[in-house]
C-alpha positions as CSV (number, residue, x, y, z in Angstrom):
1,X,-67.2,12.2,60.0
2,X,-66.5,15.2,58.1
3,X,-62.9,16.3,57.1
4,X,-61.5,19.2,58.8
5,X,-58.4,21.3,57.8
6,X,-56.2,19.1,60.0
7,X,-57.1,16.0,58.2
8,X,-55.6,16.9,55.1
9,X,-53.0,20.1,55.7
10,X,-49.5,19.8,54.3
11,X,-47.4,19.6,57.2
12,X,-43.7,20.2,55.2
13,X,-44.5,23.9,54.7
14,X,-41.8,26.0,52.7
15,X,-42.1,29.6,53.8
16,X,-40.0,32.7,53.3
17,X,-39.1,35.7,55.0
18,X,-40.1,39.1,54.8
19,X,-37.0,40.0,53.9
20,X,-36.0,38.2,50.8
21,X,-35.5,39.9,47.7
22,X,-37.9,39.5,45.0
23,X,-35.3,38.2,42.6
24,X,-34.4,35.3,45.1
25,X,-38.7,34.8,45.8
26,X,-39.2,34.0,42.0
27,X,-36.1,31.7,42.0
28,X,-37.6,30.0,44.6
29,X,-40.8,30.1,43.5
30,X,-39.3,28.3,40.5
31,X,-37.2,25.8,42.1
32,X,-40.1,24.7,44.1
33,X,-42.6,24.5,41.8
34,X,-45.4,26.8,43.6
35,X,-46.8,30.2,42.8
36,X,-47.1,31.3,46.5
37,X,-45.9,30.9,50.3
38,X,-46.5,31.5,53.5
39,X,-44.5,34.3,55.1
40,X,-42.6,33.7,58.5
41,X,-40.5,36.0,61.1
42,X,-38.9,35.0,63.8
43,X,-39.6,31.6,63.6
44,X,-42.9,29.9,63.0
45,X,-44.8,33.5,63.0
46,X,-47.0,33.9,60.4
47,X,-47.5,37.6,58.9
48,X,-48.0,37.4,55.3
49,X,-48.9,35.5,52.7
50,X,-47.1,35.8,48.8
51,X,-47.9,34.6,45.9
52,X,-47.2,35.4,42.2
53,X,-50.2,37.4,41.7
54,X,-48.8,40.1,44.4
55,X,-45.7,40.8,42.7
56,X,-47.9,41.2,39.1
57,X,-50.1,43.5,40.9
58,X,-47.2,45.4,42.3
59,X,-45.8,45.5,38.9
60,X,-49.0,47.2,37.6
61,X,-49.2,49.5,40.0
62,X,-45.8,50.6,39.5
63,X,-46.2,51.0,36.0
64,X,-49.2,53.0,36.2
65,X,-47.8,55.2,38.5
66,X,-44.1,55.6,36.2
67,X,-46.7,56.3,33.4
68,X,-48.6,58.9,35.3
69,X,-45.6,60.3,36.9
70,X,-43.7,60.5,33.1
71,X,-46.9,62.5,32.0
72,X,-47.6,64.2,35.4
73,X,-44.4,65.9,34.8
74,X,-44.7,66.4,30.9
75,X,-44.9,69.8,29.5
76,X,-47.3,69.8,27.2
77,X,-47.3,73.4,25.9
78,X,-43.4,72.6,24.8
79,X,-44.6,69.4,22.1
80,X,-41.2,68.7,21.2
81,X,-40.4,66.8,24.3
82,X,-40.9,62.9,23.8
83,X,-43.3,60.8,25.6
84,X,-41.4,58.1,26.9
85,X,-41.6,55.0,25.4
86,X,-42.6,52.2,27.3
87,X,-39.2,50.4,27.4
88,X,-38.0,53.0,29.1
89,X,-41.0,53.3,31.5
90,X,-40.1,50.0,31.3
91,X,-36.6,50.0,32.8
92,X,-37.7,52.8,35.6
93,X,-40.1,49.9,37.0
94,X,-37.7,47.4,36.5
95,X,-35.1,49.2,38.8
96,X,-37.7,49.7,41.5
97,X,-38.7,46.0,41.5
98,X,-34.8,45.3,41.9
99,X,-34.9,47.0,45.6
100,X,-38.1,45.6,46.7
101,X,-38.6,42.2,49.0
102,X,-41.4,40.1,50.1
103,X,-42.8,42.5,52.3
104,X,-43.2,45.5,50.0
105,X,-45.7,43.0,47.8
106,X,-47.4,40.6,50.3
107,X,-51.0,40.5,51.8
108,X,-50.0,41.6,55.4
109,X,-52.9,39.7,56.6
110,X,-53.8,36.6,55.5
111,X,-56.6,34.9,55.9
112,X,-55.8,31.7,57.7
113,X,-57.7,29.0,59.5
114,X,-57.5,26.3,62.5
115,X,-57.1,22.6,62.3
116,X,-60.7,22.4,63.4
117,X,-62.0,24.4,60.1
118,X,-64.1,22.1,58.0
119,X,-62.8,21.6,54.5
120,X,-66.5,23.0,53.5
121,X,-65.6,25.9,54.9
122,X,-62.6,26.0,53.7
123,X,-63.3,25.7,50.3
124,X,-66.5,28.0,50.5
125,X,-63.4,30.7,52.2
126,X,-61.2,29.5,48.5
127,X,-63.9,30.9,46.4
128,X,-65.4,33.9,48.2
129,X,-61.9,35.5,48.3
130,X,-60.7,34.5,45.4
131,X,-57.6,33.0,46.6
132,X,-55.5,29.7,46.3
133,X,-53.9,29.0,49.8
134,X,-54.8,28.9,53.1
135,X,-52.3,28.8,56.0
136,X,-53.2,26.7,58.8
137,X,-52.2,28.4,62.5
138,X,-52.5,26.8,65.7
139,X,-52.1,29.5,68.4
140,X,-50.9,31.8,66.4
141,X,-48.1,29.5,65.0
142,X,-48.1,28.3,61.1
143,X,-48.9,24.2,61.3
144,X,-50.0,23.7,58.3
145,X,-51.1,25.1,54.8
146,X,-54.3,24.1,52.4
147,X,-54.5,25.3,49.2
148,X,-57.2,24.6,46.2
149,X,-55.3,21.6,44.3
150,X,-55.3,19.6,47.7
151,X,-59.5,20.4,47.3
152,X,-59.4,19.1,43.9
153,X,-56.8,16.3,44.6
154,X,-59.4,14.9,47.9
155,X,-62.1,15.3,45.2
156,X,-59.9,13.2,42.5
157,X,-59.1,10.7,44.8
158,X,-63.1,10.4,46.1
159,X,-62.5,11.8,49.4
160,X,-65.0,14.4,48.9
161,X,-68.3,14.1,47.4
C-alpha cells in the first residue's frame, strides 16, 4: 500500500491570521521554529499560505520600487541634488514594512492537497513549484499540513524507497 498525504500529515497545525502584523509573524516564526504557515479566517478556513520567502520578496519589491520612485522623481538637469543613499531608501522601506500584515505578503492561493494525494504526488507537486509546504484540506477546511522535511524524514526513517 502506498502512502497518501493522510498517512503522514501533521495534524497540530500552527496557523495565523491574515491580520497579524509582520513584526508579530517573524516573532512567531521565531518562537516556533518554522519559516512558513498556513493562513486561517474565521476559523479553520484556509486562504493563504506565508512563509519567509514572501516577506523577502516583498522587501525587494519595495525596495526596488523606493529606488525607482527616489530616481523617478530626481532632477537630473539640477546635479547638485543627492541621490539617496541606501540607508535612507533603507528607512522609507523599513516604515512601510512596519504597516503591513500577513495578507499584504502571502500567496492568496495556495496550493493544497487532499488526504487521498499520494505522497508521490506530493512530492513531485514540492519540486515543480518550488515550494516547501503543502496544506492539507478536507472540504475546504485545513486538516493537515506536509512539508518537504517530513519527505526527507519518511525517506530517513525508510518509509519511502
Amino acid at each position: 500500500m502506498s502512502l497518501v498525504a493522510r498517512d503522514v500529515m501533521q495534524r497540530d497545525i500552527h496557523t495565523v491570521p491574515p491580520t497579524m502584523s509582520l513584526v508579530d509573524l517573524e516573532r512567531t516564526f521565531c518562537e516556533a521554529g518554522q519559516s512558513g504557515f498556513p493562513v486561517v479566517a474565521e476559523g479553520e478556513r484556509l486562504v493563504g499560505v506565508v512563509s519567509r520567502t514572501d516577506i523577502v520578496r516583498k522587501l525587494v519589491v519595495e525596495q526596488s520600487y523606493a529606488e525607482y520612485e527616489s530616481h523617478y522623481y530626481w532632477d537630473v538637469s539640477a546635479p547638485d541634488i543627492p541621490d539617496p543613499s541606501l540607508e535612507e531608501i533603507g528607512i522609507q522601506v523599513g516604515r512601510r514594512l512596519e504597516g503591513m500584515c500577513v495578507e499584504d505578503v502571502m500567496s492568496h492561493a495556495p496550493i493544497t492537497v487532499t488526504g487521498d494525494t499520494a505522497i508521490r504526488a506530493i512530492a513531485n507537486t514540492l519540486i515543480g513549484r518550488n515550494i516547501h509546504r503543502l496544506p492539507v484540506v478536507e472540504g475546504g477546511a485545513l486538516v493537515g499540513i506536509l512539508t518537504s522535511t517530513d519527505l526527507v524524514r519518511l525517506i530517513a526513517e525508510g518509509q519511502l524507497g
